[in-house]
C-alpha positions as CSV (number, residue, x, y, z in Angstrom):
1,X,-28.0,25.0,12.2
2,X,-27.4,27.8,9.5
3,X,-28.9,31.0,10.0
4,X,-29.6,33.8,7.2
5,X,-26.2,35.7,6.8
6,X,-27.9,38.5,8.3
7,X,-29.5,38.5,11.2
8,X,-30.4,40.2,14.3
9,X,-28.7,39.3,18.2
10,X,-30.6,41.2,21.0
11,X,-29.3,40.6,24.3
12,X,-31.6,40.9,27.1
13,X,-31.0,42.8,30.0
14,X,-30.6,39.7,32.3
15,X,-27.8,38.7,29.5
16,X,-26.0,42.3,30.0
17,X,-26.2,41.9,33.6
18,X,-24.9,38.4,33.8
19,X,-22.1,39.4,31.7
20,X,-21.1,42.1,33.5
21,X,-21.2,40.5,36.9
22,X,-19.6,37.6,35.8
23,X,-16.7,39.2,33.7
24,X,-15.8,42.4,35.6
25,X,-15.0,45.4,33.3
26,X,-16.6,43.6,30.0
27,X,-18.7,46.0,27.7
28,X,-22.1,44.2,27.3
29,X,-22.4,45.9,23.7
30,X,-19.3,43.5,22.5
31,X,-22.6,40.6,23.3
32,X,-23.8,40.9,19.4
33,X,-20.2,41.1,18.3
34,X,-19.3,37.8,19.9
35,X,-22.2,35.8,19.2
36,X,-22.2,36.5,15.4
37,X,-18.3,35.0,15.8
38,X,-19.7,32.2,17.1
39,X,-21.5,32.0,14.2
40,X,-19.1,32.7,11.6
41,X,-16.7,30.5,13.2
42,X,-19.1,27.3,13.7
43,X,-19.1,27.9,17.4
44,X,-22.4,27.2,17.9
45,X,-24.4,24.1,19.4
46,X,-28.1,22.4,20.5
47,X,-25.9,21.1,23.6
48,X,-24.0,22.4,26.3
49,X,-20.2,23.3,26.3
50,X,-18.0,21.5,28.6
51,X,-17.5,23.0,31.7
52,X,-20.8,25.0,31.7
53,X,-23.7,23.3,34.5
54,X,-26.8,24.3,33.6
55,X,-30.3,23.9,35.2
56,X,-33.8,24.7,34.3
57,X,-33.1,26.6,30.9
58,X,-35.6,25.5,28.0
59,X,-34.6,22.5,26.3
60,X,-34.9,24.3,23.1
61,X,-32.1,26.7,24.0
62,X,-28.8,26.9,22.2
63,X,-25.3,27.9,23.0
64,X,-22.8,30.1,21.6
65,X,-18.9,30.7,23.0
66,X,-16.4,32.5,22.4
67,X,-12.6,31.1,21.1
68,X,-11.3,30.5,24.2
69,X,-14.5,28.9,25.4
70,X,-14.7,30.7,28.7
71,X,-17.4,33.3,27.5
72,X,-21.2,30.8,26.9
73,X,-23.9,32.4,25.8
74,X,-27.6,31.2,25.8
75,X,-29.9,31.6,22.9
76,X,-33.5,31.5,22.0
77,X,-33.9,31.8,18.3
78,X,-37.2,32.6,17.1
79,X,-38.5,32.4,13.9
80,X,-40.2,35.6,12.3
81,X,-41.5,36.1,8.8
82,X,-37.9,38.2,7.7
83,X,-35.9,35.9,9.0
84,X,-34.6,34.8,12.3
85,X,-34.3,37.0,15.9
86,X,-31.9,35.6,18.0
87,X,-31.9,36.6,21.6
88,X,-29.6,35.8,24.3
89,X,-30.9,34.7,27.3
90,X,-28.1,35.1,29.9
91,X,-24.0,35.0,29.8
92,X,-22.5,31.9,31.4
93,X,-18.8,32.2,32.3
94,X,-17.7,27.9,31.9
95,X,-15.5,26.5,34.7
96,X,-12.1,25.1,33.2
């Protein structure tokens, strides 16, 4: 998957949340930050990271992590007319 060089990450509030509660003390603004990393660093995949159980999300979803691979976020990328919107669903924090 490429996406357009620029592009727009909104997290949802259940991805703040998550992120929070599962990573104690972690700013949910750094969300975008990391995710576009993922990006830019090829970190990105149709299938889910080892370590990371995961029931009941869309089939369509995709995944983004940070370098150490503790850090799994859950996207939804939706197509619009300027380019491409990708939200994250929830933070996943991967069991290793």
């Amino acid at each position: 998957m490429n996406p357009p060089r620029l592009f727009y990450v909104r997290a949802s509030p259940h991805a703040r949340e998550r992120a929070r509660e599962r990573f104690p003390g972690y700013k949910a603004a750094r969300i975008s930050d990391e995710v576009r990393a993922a990006f830019a660093e090829g970190r990105v995949s149709s299938r889910v990271p080892y370590g990371i159980h995961v029931e009941g999300l869309d089939p369509d979803c995709w995944y983004a992590w940070t370098e150490d691979g503790i850090r799994v976020f859950v996207l939804a990328l939706n197509e619009f007319s300027n380019g491409k919107d990708i939200a994250v669903v929830t933070v996943l924090k991967a069991e290793r």
